[in-house]
C-alpha positions in Angstrom: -33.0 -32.5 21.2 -31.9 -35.3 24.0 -33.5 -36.8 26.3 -34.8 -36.9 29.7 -36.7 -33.7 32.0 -35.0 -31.1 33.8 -36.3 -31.0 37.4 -39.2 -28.0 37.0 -38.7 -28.1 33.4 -40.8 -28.6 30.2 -38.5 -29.8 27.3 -39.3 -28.5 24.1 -38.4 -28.1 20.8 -37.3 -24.7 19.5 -37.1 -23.3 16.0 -35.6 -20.3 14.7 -36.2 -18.6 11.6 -34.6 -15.2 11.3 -37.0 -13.0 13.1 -39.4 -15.8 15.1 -38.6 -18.1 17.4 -41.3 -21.2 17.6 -41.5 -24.2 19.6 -43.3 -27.3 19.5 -43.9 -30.6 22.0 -41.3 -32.3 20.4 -39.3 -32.8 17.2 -41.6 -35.3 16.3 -44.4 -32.3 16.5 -45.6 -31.6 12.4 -49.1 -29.7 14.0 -48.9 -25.7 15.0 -46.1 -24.4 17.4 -46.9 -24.1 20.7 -46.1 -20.9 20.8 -44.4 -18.2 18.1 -41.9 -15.2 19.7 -41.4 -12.4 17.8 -37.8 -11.6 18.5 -37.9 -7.8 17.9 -40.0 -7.6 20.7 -37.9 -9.1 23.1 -34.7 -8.9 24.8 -31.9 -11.7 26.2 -31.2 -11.5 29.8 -28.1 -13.6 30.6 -27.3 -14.2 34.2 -29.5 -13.7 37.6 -29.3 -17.8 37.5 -30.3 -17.6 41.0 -33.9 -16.9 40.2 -34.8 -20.3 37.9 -32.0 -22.2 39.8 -30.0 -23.5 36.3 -26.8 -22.4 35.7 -27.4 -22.5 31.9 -30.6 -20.5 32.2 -31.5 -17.2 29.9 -34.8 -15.6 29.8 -36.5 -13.7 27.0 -38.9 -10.7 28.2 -40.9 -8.1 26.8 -38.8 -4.5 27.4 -42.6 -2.8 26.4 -44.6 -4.5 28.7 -44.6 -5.7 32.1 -47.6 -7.7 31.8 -46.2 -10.0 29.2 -45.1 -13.2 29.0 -41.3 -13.7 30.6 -39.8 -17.1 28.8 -37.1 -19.0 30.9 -35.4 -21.4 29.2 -31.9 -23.5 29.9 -29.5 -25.5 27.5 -27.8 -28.4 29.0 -24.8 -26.9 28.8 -22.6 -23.9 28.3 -21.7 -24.0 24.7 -25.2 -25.1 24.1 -26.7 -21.4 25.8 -24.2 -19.6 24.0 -24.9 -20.5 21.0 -28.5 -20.0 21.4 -28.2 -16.4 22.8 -26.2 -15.5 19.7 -28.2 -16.9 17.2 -31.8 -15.4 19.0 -29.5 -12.0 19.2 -29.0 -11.9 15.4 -32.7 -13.0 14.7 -33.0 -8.9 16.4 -33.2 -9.3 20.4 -31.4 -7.1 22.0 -28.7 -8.3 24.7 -30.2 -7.3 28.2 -28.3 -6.6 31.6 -30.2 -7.2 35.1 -30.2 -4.4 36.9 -29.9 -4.0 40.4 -31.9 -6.9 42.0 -32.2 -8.6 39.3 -34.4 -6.8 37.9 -35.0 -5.5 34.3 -35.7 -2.3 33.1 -38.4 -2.5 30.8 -38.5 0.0 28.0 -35.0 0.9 28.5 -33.5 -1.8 26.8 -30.2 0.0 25.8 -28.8 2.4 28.8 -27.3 5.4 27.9 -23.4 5.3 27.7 -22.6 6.9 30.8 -24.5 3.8 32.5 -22.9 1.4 30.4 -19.7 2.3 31.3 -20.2 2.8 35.2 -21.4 -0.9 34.9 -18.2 -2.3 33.1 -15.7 0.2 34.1 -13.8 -2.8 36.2 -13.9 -4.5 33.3 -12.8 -2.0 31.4 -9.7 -0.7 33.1 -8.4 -4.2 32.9 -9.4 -4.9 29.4 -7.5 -1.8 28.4 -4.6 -2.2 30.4 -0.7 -1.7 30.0 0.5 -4.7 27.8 -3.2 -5.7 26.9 -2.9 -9.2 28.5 -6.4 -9.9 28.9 -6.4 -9.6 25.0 -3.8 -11.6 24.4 -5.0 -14.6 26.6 -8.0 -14.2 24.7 -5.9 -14.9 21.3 -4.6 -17.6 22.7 -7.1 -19.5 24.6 -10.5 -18.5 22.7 -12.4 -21.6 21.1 -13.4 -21.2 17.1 -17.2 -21.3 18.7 -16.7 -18.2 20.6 -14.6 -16.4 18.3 -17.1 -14.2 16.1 -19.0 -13.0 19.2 -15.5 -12.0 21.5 -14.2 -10.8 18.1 -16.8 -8.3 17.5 -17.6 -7.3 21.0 -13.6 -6.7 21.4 -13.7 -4.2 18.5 -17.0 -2.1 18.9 -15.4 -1.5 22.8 -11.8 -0.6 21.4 -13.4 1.6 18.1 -15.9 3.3 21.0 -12.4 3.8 23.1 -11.0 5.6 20.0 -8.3 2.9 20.5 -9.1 0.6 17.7 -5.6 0.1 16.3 -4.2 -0.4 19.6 -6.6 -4.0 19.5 -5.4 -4.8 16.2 -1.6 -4.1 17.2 -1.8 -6.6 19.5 -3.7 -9.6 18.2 -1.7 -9.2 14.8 0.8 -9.2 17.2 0.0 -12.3 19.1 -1.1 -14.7 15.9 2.0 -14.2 14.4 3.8 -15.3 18.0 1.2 -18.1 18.4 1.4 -19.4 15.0 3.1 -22.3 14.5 3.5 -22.0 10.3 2.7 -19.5 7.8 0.1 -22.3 6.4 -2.1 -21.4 8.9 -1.0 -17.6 9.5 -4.3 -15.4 10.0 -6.7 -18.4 9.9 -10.4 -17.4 9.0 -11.6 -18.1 12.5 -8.8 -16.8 14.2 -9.4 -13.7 16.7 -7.3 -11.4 14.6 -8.3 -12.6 10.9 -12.2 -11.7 12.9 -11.0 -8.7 14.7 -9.8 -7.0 11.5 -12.8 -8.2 9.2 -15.3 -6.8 11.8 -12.8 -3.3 12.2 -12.7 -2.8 8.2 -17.0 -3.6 7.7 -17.1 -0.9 10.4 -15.1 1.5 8.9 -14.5 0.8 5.2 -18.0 1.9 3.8 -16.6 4.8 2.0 -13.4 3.4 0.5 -15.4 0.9 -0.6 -18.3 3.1 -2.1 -15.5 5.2 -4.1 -13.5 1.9 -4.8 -16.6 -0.8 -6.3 -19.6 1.4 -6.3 -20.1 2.4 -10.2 -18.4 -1.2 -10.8 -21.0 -3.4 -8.9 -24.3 -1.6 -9.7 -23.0 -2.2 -13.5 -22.1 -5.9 -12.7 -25.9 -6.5 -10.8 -27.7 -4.2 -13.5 -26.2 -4.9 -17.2 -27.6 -8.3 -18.3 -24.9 -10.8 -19.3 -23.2 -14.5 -19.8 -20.4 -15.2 -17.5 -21.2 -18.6 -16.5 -17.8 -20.6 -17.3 -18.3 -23.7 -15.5 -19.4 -26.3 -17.9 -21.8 -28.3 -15.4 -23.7 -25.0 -14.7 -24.1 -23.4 -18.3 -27.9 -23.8 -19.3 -27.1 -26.0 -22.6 -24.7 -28.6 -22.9 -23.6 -27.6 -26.3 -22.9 -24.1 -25.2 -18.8 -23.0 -25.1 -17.9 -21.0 -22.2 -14.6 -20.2 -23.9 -15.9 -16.7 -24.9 -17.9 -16.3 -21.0 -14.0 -16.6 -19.8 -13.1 -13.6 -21.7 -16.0 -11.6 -20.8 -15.7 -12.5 -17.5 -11.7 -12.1 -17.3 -12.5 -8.3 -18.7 -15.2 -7.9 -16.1 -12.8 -8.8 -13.4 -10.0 -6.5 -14.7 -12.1 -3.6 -14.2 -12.6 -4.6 -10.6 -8.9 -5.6 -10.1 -7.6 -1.9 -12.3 -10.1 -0.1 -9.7 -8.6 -1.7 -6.5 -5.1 -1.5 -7.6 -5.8 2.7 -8.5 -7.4 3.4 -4.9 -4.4 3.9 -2.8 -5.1 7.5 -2.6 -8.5 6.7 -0.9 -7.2 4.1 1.2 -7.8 4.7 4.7 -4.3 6.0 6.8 -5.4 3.2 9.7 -5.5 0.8 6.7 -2.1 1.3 5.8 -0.7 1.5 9.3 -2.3 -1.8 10.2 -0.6 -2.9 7.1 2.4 -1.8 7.7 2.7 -3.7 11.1 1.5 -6.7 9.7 3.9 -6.9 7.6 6.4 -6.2 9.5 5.9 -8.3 12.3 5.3 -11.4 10.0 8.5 -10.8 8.1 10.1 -11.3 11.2 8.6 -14.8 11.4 7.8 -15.6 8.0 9.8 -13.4 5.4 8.1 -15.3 2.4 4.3 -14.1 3.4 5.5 -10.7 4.2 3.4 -9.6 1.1 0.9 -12.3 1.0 -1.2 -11.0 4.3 -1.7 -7.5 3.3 -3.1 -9.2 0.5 -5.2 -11.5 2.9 -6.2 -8.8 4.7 -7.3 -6.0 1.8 -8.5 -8.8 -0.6 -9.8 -11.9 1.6 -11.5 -9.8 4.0 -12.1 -6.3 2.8 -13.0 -6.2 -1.2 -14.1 -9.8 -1.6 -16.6 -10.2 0.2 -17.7 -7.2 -0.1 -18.2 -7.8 -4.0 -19.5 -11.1 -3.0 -22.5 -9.6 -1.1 -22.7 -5.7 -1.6 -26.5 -5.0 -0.2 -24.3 -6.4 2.9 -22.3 -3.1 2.9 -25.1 -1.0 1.0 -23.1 -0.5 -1.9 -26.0 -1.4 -4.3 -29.4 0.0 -4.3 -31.0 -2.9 -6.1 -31.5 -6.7 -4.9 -28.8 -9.0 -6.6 -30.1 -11.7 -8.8 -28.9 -14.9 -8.6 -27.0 -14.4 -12.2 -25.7 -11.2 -11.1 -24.4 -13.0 -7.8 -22.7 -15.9 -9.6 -20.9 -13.2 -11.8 -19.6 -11.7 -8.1 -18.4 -15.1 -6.6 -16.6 -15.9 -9.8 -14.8 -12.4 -9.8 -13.7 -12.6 -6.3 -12.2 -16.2 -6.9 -9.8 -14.9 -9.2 -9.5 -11.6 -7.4 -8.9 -14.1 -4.4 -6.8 -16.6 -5.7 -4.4 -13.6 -7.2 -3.9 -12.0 -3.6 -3.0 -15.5 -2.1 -0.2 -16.3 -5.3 -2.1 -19.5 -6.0 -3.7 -21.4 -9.0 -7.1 -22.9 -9.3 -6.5 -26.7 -8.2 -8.4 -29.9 -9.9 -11.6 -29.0 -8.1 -12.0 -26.1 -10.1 -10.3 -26.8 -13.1 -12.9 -24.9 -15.1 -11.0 -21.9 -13.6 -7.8 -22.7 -15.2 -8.5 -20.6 -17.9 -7.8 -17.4 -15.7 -4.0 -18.8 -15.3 -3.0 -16.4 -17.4 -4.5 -13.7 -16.2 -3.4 -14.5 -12.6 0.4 -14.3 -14.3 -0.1 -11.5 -16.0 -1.1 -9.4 -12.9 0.9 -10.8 -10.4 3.6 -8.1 -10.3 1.8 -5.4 -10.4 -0.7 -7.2 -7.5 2.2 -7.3 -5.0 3.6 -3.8 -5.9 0.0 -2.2 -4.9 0.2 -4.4 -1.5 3.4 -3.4 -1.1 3.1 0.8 -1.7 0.2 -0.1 0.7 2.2 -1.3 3.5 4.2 1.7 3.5 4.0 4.4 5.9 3.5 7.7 3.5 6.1 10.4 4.4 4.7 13.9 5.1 5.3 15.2 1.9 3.3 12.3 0.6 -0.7 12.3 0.0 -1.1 10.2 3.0 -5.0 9.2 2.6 -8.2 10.0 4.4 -8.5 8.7 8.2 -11.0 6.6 8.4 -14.8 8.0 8.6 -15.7 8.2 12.6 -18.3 5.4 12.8 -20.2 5.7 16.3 -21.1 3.1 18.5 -24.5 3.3 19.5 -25.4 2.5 23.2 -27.4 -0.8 22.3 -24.4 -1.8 20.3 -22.2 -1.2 23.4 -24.1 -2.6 25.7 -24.7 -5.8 23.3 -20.6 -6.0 22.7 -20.3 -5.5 27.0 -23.2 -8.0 27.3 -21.8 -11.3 25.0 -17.8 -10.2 26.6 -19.0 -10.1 30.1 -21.0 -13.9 29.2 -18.1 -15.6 27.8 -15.8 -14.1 30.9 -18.5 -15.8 33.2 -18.8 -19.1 31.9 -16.6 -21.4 34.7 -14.3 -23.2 31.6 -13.3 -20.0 30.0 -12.5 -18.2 32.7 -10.6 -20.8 34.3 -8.6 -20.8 30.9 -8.4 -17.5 30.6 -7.4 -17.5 34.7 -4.2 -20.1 34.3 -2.9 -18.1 31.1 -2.4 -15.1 32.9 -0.8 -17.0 36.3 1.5 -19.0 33.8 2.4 -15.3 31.8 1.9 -12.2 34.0 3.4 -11.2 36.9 1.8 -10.5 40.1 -1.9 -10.3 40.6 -3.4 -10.0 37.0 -5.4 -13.4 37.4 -6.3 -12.4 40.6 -7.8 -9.0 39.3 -9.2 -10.5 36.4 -11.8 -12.8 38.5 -12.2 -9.8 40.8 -13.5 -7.5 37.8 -15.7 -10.1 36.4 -17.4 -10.9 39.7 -17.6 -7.0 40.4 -19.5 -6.5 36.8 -22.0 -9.7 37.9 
């Protein structure tokens, strides 16, 4: 969109649709693209800006063949490439370094570890340093934009470090200090609401399988009424008093499963519990409770029942029936971990008040056993299974952190924080590490 031509420039208008990315002469354009790129045959080179001359400039290039097509393009502005790069990563390019000279290694689009950590290894040492400040400036200063991307990149590094918890120490750490009430305590797009979504996906798979498994290939296999909100059922006349009590037994089998899976809860799970806990009651005694919830409900089980081909805990595809039954579990399941009732909006969920009563107590005595430390004598849990990083996935999570440490307003942001709270040089050795990675 916009107007106007950048000097040497063709402006065009791009389309994306998950694996393809097409462009046209203009918005305006209804005939044939242009051109169509097949994503999965390309790779995103950020940076060597010297060579088109725009700061805001990527490139998309065939890592099979040197003979084909190289596409340049630039975004008018920062925010604007960024957000490009991630969405063409997800659609399956592959995050590309230059290499020395700027020049790209074609069919070698992933290093090999060794070479990815030569590359960062600045980086790195002061990214894992004593106190973690770089981490915590990120907390701080990190816009909701660039959240998911630092968020994710920030845990496949740590989880490759075998350091994992030591990240989520310190972010739970630094939202409950930055916080300003427990209103907004571990936010959705908040770096440590992300970092601990992205470590529990990556690691949860088989206290999830042993947890929901049987439950949700039942719930997307056995046909079945559940719809209970009157503007949705398929007849006006039907009642979807007798879909609330189907659906309120459906969602006590889900709840009576979760509740009975301490024993398979993962150690690290229950340590990062623990610390949450403890540092909010420091702050905020009343939610003590309520963000172990938020953190084993809201953003491990739920939405894993929401969407379970996401986590491949169903071998068949979900209807849209089947689907509709999951959402409306997890809203009770969700509203129960949070100690709230359904408001006006949802008033067709009222129904479930009772239930939401009935299994509150025993709701916060699960979260709380959870957030306990077992002794030695205790059955402490498995550790957590050792998910490995893959080198593309390293060099993708080194790729987007090293980006959003390049771009002039973050790092100037991320620069001040650590002259205004570190002493000595740690600003200093900040720029000095990304330049050194450039």
């Amino acid at each position: 969109g916009g107007h106007g031509k950048l000097a040497g420039w063709k402006r065009r208008w791009f389309v994306l649709r998950r694996s393809t990315l097409s462009y046209f002469k203009s918005k305006d354009d209804k005939g044939e693209a242009l051109g169509v790129i097949t994503l999965a045959e390309h790779g995103v080179v950020v940076g060597n800006k010297d060579e088109v001359k725009h700061k805001h400039a990527f490139k998309l290039v065939n890592a099979s063949h040197d003979d084909a097509r190289t596409y340049h393009l630039a975004a008018e502005s920062a925010w604007e490439m960024q957000r490009w790069v991630t969405a063409i990563s997800k659609g399956g390019c592959t995050m590309v370094d230059v290499g020395e000279k700027g020049k790209v290694e074609r069919g070698a689009v992933a290093q090999p570890v060794e070479a990815i950590e030569k590359k960062y290894s600045q980086l790195h040492t002061f990214l894992v340093g004593h106190q973690l400040p770089l981490v915590s400036a990120i907390v701080e200063v990190t816009p909701f934009d660039y959240a998911d991307n630092v968020s994710r990149a920030l845990t496949t590094i740590f989880h490759h470090d075998g350091d994992a918890l030591r990240l989520l120490y310190k972010v739970i750490e630094k939202e409950v200090e930055v916080t300003e009430s427990e209103e907004t305590l571990f936010r959705s797009n908040s770096i440590a609401s992300k970092v601990m979504t992205f470590y529990a996906r990556l690691v949860g798979t088989t206290y999830l399988l042993k947890t929901l498994e049987k439950l949700l290939h039942r719930a997307c296999t056995e046909p079945g009424e559940f719809e209970v909100d009157p503007a949705r059922l398929s007849s006006s006349k039907q009642d979807p008093t007798a879909n609330v009590a189907v659906l309120e037994q459906a969602t006590a089998s889900f709840l009576d499963a979760i509740l009975s899976s301490i024993e398979y809860c993962p150690k690290e799970f229950r340590k990062i519990c623990n610390f949450m806990s403890s540092c909010v009651a420091q702050r905020f005694p009343n939610s003590k409770v309520k963000c172990v919830g938020g953190f084993i409900f809201l953003r491990f089980f739920c939405p894993a029942i929401v969407a379970p081909e996401g986590s491949k805990l169903v071998s068949v595809a979900v209807q849209p029936d089947s689907r509709r039954k999951l959402v409306l579990i997890a809203k009770v399941l969700q509203n129960l971990a949070n100690g709230v009732k359904f408001g006006a909006k949802e008033a067709y969920m009222t129904p479930f008040h009772r239930f939401l009563d009935e299994n509150d107590g025993r709701t916060k005595a699960f979260l709380e056993e959870l957030a306990k430390i077992p002794t030695e004598a205790e059955k402490a849990g498995p550790s957590v299974e050792s998910t490995s990083i893959q080198p593309e996935q390293l060099q993708k999570a080194w790729s987007q952190l090293h980006l959003y440490f390049s771009q002039e307003q973050q790092q100037k942001k991320i620069e001040g924080w650590l002259e205004e709270k570190m002493i000595g040089g740690e600003a200093y050795d900040f720029v000095a590490a990304v330049k050194a990675t450039s």
